[in-house]
C-alpha positions as a Markdown table, in Angstrom:
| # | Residue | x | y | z |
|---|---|---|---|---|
| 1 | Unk | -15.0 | 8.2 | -13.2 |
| 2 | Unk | -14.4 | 8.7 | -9.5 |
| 3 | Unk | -11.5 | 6.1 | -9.5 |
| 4 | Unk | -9.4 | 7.8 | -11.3 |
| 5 | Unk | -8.8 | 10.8 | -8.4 |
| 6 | Unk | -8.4 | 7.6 | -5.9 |
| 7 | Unk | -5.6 | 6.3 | -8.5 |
| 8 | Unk | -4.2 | 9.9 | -9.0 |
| 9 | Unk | -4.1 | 9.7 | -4.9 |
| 10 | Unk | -1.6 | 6.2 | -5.0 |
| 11 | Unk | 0.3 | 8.1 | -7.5 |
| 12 | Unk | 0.9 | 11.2 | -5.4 |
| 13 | Unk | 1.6 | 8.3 | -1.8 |
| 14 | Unk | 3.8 | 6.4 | -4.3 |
| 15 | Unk | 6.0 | 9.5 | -5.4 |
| 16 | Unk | 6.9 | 10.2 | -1.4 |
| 17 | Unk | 9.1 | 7.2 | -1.7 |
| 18 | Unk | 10.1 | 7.5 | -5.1 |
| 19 | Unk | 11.1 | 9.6 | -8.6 |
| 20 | Unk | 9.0 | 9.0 | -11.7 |
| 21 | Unk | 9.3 | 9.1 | -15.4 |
| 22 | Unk | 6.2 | 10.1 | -17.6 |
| 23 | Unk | 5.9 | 8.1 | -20.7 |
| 24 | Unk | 3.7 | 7.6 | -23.7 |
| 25 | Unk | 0.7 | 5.1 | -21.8 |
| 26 | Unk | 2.7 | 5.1 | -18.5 |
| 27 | Unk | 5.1 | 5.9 | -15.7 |
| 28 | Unk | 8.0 | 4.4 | -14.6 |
| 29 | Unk | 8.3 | 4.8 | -10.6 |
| 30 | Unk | 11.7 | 4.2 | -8.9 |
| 31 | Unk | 13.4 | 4.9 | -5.8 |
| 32 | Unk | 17.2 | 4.6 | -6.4 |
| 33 | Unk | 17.3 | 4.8 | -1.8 |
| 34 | Unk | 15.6 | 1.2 | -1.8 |
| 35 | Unk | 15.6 | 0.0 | -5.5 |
| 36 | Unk | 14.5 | -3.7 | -4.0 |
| 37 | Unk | 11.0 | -1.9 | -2.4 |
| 38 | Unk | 8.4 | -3.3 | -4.6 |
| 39 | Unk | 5.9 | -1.0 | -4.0 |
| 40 | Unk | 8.0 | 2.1 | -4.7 |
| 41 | Unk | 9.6 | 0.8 | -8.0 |
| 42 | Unk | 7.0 | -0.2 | -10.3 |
| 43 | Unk | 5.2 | 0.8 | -14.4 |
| 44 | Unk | 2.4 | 2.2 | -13.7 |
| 45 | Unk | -0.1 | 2.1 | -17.2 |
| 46 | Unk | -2.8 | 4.5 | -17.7 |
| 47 | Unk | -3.8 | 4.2 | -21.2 |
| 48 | Unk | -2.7 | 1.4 | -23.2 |
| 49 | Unk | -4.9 | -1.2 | -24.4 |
| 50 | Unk | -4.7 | -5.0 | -23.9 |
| 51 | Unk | -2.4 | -6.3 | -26.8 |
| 52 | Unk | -0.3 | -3.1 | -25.5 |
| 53 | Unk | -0.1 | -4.1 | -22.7 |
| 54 | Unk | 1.2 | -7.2 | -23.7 |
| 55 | Unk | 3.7 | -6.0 | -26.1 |
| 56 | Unk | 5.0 | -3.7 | -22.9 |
| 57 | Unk | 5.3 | -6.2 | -20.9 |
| 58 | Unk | 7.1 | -8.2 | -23.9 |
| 59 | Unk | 9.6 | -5.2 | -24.4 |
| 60 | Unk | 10.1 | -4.7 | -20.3 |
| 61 | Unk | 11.0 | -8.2 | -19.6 |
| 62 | Unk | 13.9 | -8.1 | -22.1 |
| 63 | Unk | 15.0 | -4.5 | -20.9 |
| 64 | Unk | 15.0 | -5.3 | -17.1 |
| 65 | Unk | 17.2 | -8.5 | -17.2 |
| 66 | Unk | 19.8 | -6.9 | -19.5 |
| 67 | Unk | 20.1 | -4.3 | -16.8 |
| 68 | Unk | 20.2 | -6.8 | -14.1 |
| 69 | Unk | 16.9 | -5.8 | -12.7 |
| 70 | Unk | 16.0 | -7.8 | -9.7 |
| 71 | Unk | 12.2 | -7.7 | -10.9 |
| 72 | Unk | 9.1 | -6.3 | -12.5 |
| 73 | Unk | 6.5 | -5.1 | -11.1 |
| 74 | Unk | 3.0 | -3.6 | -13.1 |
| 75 | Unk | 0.1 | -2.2 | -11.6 |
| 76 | Unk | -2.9 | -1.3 | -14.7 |
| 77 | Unk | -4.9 | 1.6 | -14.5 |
| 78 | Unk | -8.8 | 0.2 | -13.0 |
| 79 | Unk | -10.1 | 1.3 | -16.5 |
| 80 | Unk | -7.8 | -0.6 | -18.2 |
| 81 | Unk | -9.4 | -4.3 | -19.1 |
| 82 | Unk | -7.1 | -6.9 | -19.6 |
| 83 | Unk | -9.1 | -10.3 | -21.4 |
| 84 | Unk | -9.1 | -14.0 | -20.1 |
| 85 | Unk | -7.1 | -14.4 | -23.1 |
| 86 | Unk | -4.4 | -11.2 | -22.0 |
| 87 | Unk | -4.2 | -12.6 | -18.6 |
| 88 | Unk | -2.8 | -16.2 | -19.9 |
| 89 | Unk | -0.4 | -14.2 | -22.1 |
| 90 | Unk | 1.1 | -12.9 | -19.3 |
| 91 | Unk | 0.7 | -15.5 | -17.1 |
| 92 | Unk | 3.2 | -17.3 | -19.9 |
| 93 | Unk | 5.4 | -14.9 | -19.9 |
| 94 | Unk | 6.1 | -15.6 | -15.7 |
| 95 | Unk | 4.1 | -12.5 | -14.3 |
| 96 | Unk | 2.2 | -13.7 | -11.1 |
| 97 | Unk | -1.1 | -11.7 | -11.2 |
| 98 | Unk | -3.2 | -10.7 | -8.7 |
| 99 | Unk | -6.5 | -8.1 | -8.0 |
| 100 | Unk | -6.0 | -5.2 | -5.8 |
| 101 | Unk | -9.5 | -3.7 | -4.4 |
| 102 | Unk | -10.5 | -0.1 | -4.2 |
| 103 | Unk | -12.6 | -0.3 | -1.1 |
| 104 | Unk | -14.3 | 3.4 | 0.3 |
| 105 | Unk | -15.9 | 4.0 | 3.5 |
| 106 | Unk | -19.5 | 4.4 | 2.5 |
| 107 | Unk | -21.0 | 4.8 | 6.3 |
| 108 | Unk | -19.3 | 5.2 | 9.6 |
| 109 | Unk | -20.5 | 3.5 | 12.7 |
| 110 | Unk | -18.3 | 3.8 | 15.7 |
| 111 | Unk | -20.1 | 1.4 | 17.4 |
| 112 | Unk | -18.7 | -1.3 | 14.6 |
| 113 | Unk | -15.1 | -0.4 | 15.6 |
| 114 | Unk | -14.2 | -2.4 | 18.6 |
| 115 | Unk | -12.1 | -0.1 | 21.2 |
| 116 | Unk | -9.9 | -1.5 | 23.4 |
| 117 | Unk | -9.3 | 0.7 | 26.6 |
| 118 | Unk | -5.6 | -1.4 | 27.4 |
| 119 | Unk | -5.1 | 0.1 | 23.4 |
| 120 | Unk | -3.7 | 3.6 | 23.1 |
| 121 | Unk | -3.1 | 4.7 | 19.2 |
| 122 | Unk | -1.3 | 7.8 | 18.3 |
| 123 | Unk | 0.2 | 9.8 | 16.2 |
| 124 | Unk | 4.1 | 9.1 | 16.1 |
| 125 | Unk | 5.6 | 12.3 | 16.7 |
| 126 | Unk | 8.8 | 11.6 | 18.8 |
| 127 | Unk | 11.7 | 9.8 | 18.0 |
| 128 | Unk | 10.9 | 6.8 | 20.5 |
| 129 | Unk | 7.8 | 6.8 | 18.6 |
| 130 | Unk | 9.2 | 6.4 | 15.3 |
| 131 | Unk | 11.9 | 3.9 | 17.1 |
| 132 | Unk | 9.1 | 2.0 | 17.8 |
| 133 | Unk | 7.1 | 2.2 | 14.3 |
| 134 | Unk | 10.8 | 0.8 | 13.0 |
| 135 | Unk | 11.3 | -1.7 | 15.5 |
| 136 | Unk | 7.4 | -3.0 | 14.5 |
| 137 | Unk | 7.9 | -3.0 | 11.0 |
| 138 | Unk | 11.3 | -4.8 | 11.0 |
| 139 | Unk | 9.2 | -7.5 | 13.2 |
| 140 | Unk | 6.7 | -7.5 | 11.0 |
| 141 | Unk | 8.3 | -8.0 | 7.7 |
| 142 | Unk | 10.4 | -10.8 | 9.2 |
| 143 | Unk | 7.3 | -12.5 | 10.5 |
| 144 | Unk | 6.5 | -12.3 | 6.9 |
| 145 | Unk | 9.5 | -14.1 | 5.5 |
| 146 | Unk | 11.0 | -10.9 | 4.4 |
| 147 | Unk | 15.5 | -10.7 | 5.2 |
| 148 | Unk | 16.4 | -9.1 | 8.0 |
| 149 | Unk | 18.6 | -6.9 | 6.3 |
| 150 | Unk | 16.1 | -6.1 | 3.8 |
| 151 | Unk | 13.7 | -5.3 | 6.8 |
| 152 | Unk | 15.8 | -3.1 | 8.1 |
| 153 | Unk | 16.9 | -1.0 | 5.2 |
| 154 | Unk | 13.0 | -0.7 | 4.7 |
| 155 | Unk | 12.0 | 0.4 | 8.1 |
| 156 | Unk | 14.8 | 3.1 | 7.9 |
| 157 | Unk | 13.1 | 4.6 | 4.7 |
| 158 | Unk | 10.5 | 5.1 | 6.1 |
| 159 | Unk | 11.1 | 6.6 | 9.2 |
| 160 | Unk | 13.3 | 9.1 | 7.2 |
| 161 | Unk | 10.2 | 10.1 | 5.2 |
| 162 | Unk | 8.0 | 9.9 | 8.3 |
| 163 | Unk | 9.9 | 12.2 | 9.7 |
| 164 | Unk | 10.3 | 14.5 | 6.9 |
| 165 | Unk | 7.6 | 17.7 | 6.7 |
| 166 | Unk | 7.9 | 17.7 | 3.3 |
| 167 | Unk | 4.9 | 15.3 | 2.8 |
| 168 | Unk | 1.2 | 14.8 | 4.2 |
| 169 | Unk | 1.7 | 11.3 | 5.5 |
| 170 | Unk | 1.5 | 10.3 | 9.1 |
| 171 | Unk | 2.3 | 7.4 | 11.2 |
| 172 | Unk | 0.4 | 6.0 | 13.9 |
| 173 | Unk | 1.8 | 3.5 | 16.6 |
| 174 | Unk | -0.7 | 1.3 | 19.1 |
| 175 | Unk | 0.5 | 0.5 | 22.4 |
| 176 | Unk | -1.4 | -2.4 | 23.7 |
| 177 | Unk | -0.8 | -2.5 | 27.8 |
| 178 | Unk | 2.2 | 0.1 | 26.8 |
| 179 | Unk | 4.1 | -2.3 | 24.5 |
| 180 | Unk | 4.2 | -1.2 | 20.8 |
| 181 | Unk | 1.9 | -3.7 | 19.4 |
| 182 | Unk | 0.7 | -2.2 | 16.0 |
| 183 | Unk | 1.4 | 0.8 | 13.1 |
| 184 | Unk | -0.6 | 2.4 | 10.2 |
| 185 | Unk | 0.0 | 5.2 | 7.5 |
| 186 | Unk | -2.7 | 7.5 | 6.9 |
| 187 | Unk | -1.5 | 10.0 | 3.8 |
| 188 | Unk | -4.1 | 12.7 | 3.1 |
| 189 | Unk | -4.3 | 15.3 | 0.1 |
| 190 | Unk | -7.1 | 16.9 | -1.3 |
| 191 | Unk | -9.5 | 15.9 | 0.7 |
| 192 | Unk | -9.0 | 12.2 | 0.1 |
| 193 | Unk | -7.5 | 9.9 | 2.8 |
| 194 | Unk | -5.3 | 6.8 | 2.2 |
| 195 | Unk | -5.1 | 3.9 | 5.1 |
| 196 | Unk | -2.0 | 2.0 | 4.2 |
| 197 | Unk | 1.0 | 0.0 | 5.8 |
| 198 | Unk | -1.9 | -1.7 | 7.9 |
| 199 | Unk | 0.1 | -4.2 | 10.6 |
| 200 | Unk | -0.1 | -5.7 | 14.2 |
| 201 | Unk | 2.9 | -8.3 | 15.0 |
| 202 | Unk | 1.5 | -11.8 | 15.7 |
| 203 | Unk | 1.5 | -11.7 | 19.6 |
| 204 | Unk | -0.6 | -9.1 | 19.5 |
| 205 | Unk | -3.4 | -10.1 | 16.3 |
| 206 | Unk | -7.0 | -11.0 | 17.3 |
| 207 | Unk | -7.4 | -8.3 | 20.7 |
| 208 | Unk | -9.1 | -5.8 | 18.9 |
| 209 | Unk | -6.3 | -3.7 | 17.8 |
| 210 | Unk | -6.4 | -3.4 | 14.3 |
| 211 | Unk | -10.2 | -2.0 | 14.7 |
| 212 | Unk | -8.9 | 0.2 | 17.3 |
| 213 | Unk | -6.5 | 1.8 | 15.1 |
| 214 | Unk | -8.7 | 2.1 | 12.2 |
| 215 | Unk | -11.4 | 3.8 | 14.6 |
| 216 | Unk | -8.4 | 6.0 | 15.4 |
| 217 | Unk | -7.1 | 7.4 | 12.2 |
| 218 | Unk | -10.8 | 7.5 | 10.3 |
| 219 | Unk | -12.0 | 9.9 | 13.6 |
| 220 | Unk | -8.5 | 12.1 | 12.6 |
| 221 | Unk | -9.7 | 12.2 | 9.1 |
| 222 | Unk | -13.3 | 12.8 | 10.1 |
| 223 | Unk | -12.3 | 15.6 | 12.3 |
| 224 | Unk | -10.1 | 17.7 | 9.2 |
| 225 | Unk | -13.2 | 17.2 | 7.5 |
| 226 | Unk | -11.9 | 14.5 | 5.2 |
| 227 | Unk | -14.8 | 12.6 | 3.9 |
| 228 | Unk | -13.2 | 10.6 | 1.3 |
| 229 | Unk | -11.4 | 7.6 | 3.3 |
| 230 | Unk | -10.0 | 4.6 | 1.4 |
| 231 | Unk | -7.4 | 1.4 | 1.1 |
| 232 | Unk | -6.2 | -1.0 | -1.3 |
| 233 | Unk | -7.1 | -5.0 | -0.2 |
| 234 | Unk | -6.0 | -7.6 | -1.9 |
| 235 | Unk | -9.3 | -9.6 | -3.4 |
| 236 | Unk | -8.3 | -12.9 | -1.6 |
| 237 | Unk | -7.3 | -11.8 | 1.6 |
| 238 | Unk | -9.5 | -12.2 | 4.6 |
| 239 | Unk | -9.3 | -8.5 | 5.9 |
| 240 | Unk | -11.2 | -7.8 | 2.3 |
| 241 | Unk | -14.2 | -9.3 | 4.8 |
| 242 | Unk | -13.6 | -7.7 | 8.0 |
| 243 | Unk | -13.4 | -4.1 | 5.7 |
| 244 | Unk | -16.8 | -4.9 | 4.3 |
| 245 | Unk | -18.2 | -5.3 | 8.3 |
| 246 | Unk | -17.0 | -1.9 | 9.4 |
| 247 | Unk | -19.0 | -0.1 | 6.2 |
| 248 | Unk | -16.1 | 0.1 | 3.4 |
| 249 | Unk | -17.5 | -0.6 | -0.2 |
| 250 | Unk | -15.6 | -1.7 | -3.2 |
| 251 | Unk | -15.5 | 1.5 | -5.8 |
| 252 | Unk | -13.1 | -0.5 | -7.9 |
| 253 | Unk | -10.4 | -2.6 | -9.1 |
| 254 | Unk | -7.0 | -3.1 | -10.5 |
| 255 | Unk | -4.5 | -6.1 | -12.0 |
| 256 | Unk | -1.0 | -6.2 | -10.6 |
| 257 | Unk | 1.6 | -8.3 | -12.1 |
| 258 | Unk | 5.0 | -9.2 | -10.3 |
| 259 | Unk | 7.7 | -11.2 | -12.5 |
| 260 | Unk | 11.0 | -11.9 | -9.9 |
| 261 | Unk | 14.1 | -12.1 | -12.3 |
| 262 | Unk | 17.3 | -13.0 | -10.3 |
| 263 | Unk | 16.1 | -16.8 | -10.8 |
């Protein structure tokens, strides 16, 4: 089916941060630089079926808090069906699940991409640039609730692999009136592009920027001749809608649970 290249695509974004481990019915993602990052330290399951999935997630609970894990986090494969019945399991057991979305870019219509002129994205190349990606993404997160310290640790990890040239992704910075204002990842291999790390700091949401940027990186992908542009939403978050408006289609979905343990 055509979602499983856009899953093997999140795999290969996933492993930029982090190491992997291939077991029997999944992988095991970590990143021993920023072992608190959820998104780079997760199980990834690919084949099992519903009860398996249950018994794994049984087996992972246990194993996690004897090794002081500060949580567990399980993303299952879009072809993977979990029942009403599976879901409560797990919701028993303390996993917090929710539906990621799979949404493509069916049709492109620049005139559905508001442009700002007083909004200039780019693509961060210098190292005021990435100062400034950093210094967004540390505002960002702590707009979100996230620690400060966490927030910082994270934005340094990823300025290291932005600036790496080991890797295909790419960060992009708006300036809104020349003040940094907004960022975005855009991570492209074989021929498929990924939209991610989507954010514009609070003083700056509602002028137009986030459609500015998105105008931006799709017309970088366009112009590689990258036809095959996606991102993840979450099902029950308003951008979902505002993705739907500038012609992206849902192709598919996927469960994510998230159990904290240091409680």
């Amino acid at each position: 089916m055509m979602i499983n290249k856009y899953r093997e695509i999140e795999n290969e974004y996933i492993n930029i941060f982090s190491a992997h481990e291939n077991c029997s019915g999944y992988e095991r993602f970590y990143d021993d630089k920023l072992p608190g990052m959820y998104a780079f330290n997760c199980i990834f399951i690919k084949e099992f079926t519903g009860e398996e999935i249950c018994r794994l997630l049984a087996d992972k609970l246990k194993e996690y808090k004897d090794r002081k894990q500060e949580f567990l986090k399980v993303l299952v494969h879009p072809e993977v069906m979990l029942t009403d019945e599976q879901k409560s399991e797990a919701a028993g057991m303390g996993f917090e699940l929710k539906t990621n979305i799979y949404m493509r870019l069916s049709s492109y219509n620049d005139q559905k991409f508001e442009k700002r002129e007083v909004c200039r994205v780019k693509r961060a190349c210098t190292d005021e640039e990435f100062q400034h990606i950093s210094m967004l993404d540390i505002k960002s997160s702590t707009e979100a609730g996230i620690p400060e310290d966490f927030a910082i640790d994270k934005a340094a990890r990823k300025r290291d692999v932005y600036k790496s040239v080991d890797n295909n992704l790419e960060a992009y910075i708006a300036y809104f009136d020349g003040e940094p204002a907004g960022k975005c990842e855009l991570f492209i291999q074989d021929g498929y592009a990924k939209i991610e790390d989507f954010d514009v700091v609070k003083k700056h949401q509602r002028k137009g920027i986030g459609t500015t940027m998105l105008r931006s990186m799709i017309e970088d992908a366009i112009s590689r001749e990258v036809r095959n542009i996606y991102l993840i939403a979450d099902k029950d978050d308003t951008p979902r809608d505002m993705y739907s408006r500038l012609g992206f289609e849902t192709i598919g979905e996927e469960i994510e649970l998230f159990r904290a343990l240091n409680g």
